[in-house]
Each structure stands twice: as C-alpha cells, then as structure tokens.
Backbone bond lengths (Angstrom), bond angles and torsions (degrees), N, CA, C in turn:
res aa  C-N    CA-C-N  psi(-1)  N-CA   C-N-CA  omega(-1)  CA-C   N-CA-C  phi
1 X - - - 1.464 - - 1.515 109.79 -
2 X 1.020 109.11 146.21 1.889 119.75 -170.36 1.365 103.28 -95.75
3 X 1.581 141.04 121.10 1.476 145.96 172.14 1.206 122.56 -46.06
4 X 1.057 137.66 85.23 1.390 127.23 172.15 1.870 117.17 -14.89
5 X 1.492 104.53 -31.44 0.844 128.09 -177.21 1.878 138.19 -30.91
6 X 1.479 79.05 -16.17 1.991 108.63 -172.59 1.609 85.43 -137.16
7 X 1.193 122.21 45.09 1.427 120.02 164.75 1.381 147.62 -76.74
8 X 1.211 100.14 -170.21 1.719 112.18 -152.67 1.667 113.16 -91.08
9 X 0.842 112.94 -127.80 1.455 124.99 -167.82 1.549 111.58 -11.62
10 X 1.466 103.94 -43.80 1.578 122.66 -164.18 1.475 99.50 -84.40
11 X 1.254 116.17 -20.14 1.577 117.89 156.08 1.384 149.00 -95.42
12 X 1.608 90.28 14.15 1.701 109.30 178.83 1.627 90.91 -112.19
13 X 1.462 153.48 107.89 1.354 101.27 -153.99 1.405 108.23 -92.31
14 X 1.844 105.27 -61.94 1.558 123.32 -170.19 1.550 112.55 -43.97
15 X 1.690 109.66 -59.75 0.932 101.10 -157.28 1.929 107.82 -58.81
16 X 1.383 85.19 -59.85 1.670 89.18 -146.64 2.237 92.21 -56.29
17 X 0.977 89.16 -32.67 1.934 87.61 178.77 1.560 102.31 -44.95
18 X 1.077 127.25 -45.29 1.641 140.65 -168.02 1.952 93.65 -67.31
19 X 1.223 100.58 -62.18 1.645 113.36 174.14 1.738 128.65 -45.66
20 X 1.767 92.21 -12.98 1.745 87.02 -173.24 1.767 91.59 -84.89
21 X 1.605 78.94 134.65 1.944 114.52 170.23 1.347 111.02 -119.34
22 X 1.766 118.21 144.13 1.457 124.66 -171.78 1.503 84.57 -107.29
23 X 1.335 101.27 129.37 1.712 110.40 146.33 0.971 131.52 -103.84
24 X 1.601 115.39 169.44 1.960 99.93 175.47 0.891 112.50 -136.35
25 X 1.649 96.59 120.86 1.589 127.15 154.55 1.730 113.28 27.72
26 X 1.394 104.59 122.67 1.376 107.28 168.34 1.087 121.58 -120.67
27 X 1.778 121.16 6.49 1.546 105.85 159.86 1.936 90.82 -170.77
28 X 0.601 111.05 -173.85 1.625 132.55 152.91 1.014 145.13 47.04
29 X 1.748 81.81 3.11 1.509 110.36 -178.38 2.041 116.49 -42.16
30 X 0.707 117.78 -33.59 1.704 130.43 153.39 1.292 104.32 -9.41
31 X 1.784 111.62 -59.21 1.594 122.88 -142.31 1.431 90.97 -113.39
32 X 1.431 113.33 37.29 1.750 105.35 179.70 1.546 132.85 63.79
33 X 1.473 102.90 -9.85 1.543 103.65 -173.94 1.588 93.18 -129.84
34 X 1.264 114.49 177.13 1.153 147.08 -160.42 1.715 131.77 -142.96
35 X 1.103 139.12 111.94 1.151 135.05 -158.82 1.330 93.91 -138.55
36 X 2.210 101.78 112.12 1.388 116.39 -172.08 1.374 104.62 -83.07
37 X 1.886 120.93 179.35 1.554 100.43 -174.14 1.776 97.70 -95.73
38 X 1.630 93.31 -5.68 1.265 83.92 -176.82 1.735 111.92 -106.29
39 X 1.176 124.28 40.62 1.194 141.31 165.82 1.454 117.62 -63.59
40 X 1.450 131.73 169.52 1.480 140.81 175.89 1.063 107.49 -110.60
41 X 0.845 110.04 94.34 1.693 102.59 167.17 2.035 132.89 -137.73
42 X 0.791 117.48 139.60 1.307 123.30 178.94 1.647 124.18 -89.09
43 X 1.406 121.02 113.49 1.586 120.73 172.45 1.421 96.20 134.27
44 X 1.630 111.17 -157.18 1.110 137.64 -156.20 1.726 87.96 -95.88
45 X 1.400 142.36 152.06 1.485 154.18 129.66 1.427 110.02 -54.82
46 X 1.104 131.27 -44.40 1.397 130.53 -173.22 1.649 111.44 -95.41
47 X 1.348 103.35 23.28 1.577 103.82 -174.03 1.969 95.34 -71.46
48 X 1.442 99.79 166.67 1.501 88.70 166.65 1.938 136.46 -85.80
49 X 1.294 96.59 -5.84 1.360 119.92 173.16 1.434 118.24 -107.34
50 X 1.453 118.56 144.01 1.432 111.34 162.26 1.666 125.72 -137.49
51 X 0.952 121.26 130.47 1.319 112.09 -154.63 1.733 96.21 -137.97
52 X 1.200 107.15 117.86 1.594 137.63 -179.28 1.579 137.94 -99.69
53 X 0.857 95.94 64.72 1.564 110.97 -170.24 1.789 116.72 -58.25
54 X 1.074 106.45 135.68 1.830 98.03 179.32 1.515 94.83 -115.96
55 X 1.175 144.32 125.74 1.480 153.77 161.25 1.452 119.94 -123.45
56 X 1.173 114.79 177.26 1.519 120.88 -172.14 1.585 110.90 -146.11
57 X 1.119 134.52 89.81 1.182 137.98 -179.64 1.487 129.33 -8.29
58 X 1.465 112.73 -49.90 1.716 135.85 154.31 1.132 110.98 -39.88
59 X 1.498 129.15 -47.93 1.707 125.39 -173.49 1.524 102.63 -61.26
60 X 1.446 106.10 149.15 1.430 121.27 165.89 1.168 101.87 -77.23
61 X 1.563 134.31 -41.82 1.422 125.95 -157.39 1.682 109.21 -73.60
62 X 1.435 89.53 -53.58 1.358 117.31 -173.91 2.251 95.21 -44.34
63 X 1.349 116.53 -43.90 1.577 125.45 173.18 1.357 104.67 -65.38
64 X 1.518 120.11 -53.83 1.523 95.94 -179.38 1.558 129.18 -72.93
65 X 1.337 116.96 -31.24 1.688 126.72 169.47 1.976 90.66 -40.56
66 X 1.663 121.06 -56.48 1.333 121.07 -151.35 1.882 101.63 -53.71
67 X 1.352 90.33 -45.94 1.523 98.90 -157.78 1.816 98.35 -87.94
68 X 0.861 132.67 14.10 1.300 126.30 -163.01 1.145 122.41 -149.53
69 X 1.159 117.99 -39.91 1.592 126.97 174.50 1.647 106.52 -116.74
70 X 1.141 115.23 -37.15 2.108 108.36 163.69 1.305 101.99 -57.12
71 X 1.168 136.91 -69.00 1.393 118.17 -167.79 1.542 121.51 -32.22
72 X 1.593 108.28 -52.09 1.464 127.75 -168.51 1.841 100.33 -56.44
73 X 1.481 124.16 -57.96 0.932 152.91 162.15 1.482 113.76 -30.07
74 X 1.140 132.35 -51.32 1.282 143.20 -161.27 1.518 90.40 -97.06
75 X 1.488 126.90 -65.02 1.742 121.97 178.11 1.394 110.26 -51.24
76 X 1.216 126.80 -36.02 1.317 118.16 -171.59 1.563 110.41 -106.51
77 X 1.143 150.38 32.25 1.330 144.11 -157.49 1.696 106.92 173.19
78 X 1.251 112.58 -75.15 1.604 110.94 175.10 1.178 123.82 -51.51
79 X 1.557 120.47 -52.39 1.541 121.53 179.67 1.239 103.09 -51.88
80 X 1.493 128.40 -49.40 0.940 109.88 -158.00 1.470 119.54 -111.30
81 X 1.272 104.60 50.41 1.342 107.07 163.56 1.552 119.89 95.27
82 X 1.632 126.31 -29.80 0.973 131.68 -174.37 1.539 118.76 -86.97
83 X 1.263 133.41 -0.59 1.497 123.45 -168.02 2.144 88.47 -149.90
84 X 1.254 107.28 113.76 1.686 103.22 143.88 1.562 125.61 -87.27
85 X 0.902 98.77 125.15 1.795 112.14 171.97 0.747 132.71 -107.34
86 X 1.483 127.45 130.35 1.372 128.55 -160.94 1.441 100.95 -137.07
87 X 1.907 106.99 139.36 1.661 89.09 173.62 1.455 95.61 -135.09
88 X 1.221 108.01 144.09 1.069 132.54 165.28 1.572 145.58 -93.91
89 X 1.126 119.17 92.35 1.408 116.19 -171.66 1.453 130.16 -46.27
90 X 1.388 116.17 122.64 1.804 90.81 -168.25 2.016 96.08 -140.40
91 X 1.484 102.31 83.70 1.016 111.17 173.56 1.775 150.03 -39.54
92 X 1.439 101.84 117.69 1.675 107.66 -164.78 1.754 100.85 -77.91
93 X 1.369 102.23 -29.81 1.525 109.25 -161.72 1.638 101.99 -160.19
94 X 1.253 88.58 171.73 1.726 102.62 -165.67 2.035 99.85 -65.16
95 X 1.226 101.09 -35.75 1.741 90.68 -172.89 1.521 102.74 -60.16
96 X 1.205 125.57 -28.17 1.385 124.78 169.54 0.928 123.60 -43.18
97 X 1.035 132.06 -38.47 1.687 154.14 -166.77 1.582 95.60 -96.09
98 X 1.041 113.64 -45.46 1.510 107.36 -171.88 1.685 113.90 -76.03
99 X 0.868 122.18 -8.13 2.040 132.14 -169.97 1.742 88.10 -115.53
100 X 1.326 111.75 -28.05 1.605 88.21 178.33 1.585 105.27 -106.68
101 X 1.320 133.45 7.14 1.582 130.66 108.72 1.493 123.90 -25.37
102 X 1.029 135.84 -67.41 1.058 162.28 -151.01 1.744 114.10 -81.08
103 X 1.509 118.11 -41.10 0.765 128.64 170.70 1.677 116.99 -97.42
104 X 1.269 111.91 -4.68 1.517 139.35 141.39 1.635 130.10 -41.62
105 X 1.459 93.18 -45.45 1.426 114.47 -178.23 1.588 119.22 -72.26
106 X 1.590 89.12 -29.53 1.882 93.52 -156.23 1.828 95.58 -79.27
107 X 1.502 123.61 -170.43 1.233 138.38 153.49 1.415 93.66 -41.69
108 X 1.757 95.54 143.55 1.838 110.07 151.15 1.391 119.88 -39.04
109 X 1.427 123.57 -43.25 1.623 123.81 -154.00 1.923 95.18 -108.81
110 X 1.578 98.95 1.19 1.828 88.04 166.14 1.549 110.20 -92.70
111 X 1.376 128.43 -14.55 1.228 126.60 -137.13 1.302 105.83 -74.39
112 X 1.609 125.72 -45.13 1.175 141.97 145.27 1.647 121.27 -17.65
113 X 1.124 107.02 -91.18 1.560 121.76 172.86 1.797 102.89 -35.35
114 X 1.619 119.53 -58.17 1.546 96.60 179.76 1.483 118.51 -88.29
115 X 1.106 123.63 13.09 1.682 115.05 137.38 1.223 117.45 -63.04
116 X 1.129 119.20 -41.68 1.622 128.32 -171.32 1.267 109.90 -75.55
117 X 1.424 125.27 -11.38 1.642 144.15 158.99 1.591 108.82 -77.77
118 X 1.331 114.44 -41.02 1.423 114.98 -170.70 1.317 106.62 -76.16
119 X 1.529 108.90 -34.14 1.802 114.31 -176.02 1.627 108.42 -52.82
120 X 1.966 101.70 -52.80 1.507 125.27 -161.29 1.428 104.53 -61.27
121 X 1.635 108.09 -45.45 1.909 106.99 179.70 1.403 104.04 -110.83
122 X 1.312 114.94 71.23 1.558 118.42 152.15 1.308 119.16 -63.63
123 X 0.944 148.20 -36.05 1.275 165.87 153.38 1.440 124.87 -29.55
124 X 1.561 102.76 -39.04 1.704 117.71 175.10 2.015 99.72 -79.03
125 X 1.298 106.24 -45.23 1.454 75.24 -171.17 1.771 107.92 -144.87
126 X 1.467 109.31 25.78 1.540 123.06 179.18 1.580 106.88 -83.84
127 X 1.480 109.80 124.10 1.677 110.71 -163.90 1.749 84.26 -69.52
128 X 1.081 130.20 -23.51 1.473 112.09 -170.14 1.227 115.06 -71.54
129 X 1.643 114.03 -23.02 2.049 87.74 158.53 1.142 103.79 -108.02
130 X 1.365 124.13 68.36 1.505 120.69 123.03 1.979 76.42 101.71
131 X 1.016 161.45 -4.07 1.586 143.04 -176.03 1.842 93.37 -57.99
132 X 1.463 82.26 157.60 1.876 84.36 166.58 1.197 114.46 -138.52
133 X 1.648 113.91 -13.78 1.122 106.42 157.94 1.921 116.54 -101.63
134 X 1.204 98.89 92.19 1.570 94.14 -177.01 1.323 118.57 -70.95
135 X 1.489 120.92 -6.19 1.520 110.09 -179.03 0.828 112.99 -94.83
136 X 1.651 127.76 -13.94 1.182 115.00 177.50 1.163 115.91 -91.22
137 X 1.462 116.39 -21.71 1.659 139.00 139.91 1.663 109.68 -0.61
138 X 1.285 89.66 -68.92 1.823 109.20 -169.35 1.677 92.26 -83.76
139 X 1.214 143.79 -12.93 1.227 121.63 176.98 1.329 118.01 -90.37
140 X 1.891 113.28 -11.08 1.575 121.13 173.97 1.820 88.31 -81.60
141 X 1.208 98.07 -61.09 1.935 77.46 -154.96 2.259 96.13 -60.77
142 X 1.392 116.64 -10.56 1.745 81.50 171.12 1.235 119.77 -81.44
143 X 1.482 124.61 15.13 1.390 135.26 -155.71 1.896 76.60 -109.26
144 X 1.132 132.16 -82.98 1.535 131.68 -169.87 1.166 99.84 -30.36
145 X 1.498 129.86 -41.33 1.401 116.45 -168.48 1.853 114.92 -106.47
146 X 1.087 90.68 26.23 1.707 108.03 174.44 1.466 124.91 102.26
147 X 1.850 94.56 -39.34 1.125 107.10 -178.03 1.666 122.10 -25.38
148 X 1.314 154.27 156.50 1.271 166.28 165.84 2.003 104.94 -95.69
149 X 1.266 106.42 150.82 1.297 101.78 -172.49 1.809 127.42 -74.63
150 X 1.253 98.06 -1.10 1.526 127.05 -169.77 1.526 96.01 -90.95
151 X 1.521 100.58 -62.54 1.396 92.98 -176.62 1.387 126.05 -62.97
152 X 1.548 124.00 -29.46 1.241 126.14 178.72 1.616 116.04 -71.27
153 X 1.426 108.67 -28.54 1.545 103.26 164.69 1.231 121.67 -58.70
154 X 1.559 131.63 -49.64 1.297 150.62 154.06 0.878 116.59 -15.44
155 X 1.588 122.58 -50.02 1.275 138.62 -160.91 1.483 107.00 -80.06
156 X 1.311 102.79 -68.02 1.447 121.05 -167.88 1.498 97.94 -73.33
157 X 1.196 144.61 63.13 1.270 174.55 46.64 1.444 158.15 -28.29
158 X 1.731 78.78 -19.54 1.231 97.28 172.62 1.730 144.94 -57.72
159 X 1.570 101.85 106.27 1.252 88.47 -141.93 1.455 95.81 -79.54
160 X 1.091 140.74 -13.56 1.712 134.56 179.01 1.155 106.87 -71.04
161 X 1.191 114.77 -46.96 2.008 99.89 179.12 1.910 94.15 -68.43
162 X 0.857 137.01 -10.11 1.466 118.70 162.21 1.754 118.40 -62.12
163 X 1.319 85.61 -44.39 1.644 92.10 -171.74 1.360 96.70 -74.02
164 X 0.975 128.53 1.00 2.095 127.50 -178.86 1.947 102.84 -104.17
165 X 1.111 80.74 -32.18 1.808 82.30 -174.67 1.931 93.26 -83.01
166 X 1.118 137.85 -61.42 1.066 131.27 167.63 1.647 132.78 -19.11
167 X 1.480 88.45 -58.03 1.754 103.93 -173.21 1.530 94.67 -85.69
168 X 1.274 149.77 2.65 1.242 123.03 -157.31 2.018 84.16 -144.24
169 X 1.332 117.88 -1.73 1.764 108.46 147.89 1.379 89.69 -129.47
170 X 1.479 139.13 50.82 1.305 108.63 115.69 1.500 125.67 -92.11
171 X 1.194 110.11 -14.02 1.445 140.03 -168.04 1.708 102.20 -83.40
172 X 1.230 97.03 -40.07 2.480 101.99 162.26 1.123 92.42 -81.12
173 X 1.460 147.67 -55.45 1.332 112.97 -165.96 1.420 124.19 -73.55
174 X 1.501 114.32 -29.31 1.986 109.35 152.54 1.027 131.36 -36.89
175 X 1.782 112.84 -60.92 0.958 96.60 -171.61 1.663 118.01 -91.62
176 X 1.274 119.82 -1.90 1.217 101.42 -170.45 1.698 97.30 -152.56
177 X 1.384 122.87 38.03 1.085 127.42 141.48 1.537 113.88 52.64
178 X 1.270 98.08 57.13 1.697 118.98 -167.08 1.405 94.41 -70.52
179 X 1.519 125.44 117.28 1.701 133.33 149.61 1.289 119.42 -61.92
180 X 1.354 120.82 -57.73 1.118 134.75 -155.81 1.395 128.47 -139.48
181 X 1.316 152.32 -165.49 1.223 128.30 150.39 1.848 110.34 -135.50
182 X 1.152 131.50 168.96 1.145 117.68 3.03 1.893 99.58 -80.80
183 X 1.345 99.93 167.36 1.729 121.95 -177.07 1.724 99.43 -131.09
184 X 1.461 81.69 143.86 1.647 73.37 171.33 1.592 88.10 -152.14
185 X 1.198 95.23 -169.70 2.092 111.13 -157.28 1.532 89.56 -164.75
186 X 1.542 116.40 134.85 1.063 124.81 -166.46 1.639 97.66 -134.53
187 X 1.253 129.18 73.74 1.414 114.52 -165.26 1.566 121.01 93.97
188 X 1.128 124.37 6.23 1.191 126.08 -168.40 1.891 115.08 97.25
189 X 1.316 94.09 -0.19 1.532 84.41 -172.16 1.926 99.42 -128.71
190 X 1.415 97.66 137.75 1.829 111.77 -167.99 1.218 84.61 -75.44
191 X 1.746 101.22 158.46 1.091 113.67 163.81 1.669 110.36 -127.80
192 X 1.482 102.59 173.81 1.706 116.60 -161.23 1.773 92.44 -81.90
193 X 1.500 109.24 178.84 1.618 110.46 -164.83 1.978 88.18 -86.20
194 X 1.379 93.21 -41.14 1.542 95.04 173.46 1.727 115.79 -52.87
195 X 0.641 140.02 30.35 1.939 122.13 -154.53 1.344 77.63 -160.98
196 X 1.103 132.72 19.47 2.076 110.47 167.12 1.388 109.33 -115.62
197 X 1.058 125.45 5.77 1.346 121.14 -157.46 1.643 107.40 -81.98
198 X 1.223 152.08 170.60 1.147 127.48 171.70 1.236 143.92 -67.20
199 X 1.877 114.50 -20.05 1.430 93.66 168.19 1.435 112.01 -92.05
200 X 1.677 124.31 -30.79 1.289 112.94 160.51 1.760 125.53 -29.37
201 X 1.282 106.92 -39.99 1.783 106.57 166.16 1.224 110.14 -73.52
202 X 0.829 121.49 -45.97 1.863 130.62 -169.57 1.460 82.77 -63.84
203 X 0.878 158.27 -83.51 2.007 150.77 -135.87 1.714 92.09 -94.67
204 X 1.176 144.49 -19.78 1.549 130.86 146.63 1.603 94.79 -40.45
205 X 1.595 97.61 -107.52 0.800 118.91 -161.23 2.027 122.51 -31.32
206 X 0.952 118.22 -17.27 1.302 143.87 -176.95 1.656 101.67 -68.25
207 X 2.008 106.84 -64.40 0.886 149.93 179.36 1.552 106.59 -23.30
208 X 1.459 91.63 -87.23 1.570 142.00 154.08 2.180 112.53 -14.53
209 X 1.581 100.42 -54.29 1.395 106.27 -165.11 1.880 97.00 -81.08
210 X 1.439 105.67 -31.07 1.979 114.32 -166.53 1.563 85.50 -77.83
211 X 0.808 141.63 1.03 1.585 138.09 172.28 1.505 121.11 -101.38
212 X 1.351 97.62 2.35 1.461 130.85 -144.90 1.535 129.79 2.26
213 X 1.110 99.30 76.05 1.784 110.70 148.48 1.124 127.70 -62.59
C-alpha cells in the first residue's frame, strides 16, 4: 500500500483547494458509501454488491491489484452481475491528475482499458521510476493509445476532472480516513491491506452473495 503520506490534494495547494465541489449522493448513503453519477465504474448498478476502490495510477500496488486481481474480479463477479465497481482516483501527485485527464478524454468504454495501459507502462512516464520528463512521459503512452500529442496536452489539464478527483477523495478521506492507497470499501465497509488479495475477495464476496445481497 502507498502512504498517503507524500500526498495529494493537500499537496497541490491553491488550486485544487479552490476546486473542491460537493455533490449529491446518488444512492446508499444508508450503507456508508456513496455512488456519484459522475463516478467510474464498471458492471451492473443494481448488482447486489458494491465495491469502491480509490487508487492512483503512480502506485505500484494500486498497478498490480489492476492487472492481476481486477481481471479475476471482473470475469468472475462483474460480468456477471454480482459485484459493481467503482474506481476512484485519489491522487499522490500531479501526474495523477494528468492520466486521469487523459483517460477522461478517450470513449466511455476506453477509459478502463487505458488505465490498464497506464498501470502496464509505468515505466514510460511514472516519476516513481525515476522519468523526469513526465509529460512527455504521458505523451508516449497517449500515442500507444491513439491519442495525438495536442490532445494529450489538453487532456492532462484538465481542469474539471481535477475538480472531480478532488471533491470525490476529499469525500474518501472523511468518510473513511484513507491512509494509503489502494483502499477499497465493499458495501460501505473498508477493508484491511491484507483482505484484497484474491481469494480473501473471492470468500467476501462469496460470503456476502449466501446472505444474499
């Protein structure tokens, strides 16, 4: 898990502080959590589970859960109806903000898949191994994913998906006192760094459905 510790919001200050917006609630507030309309998420809304992940593109962990344990998760649970997922961006640093610009830009049904590009080539433009030019970083991987170099500047500027990434982890760190990432919420209720792994989800979620949710 990555420390909040070299953090986000509270480390960009003026702008994005000026940028936090309250939205309202689109369901469930009951069950401790919240599902915005302008949220990311993958599956069914009416599934009986919901599980809310906050990550940051930069984390290694937050990349391997994507590529390794979402897949498993999504074939066995999302497709089919039983788990909504939602992820939430919850920024360590400004490139964070800038790839979830970016993945802002593309089609609805790409947005997914080029996170799952950003996780795979950390390396091309994540200041954490060592890049120094990260924008141009983000202008090779918007080139893999079609993007044009105009548009990815555009993107990764975007200042409204700032004000969405802002208001929606200040709103995880209220209510549920986010340390680190990745975090996730399964129903309204956090879970431990131990409890994400896949069969720990697989026997939740299992758990969870024989109770029937």
């Amino acid at each position: 898990m990555i420390s909040k510790a070299k953090t986000i919001i509270r480390g960009l200050p003026a702008l994005l502080a000026f940028l936090c917006a309250v939205a309202a609630p689109a369901a469930a507030a009951e069950k401790n959590f919240t599902v915005f309309p302008d949220d990311r998420t993958l599956g069914d809304p009416k599934a009986p589970i919901v599980m809310i992940e906050y990550g940051a593109p930069t984390c290694p962990h937050c990349a391997h859960f994507a590529t390794t344990v979402l897949p498993l998760v999504k074939q066995h649970y999302i497709d089919s109806g039983k788990v909504y997922y939602v992820l939430r961006i919850f920024p360590l640093m400004a490139a964070d903000g800038a790839v979830a610009g970016m993945a802002k830009c593309l089609p609805a049904d790409r947005y997914f898949s080029f996170l799952e590009l950003a996780f795979r080539r950390q390396e091309l433009w994540d200041p954490e191994y060592g890049v120094d030019d990260v924008k141009a970083g983000l202008v090779k991987l918007g080139d893999l994913a079609g993007m044009n170099r105009q548009t990815a500047a555009r993107c990764m500027d975007d200042k409204q998906e700032w004000e969405r990434l802002n208001r929606i982890s200040q709103d995880g760190d209220a209510k549920y006192g986010i340390a680190g990432v990745p975090f996730f919420v399964i129903d309204g209720t956090a879970l431990r760094a131990g409890e994400v792994g896949w069969p720990q989800l697989q026997s939740r979620f299992d758990a969870l459905l024989a109770k029937g949710r």
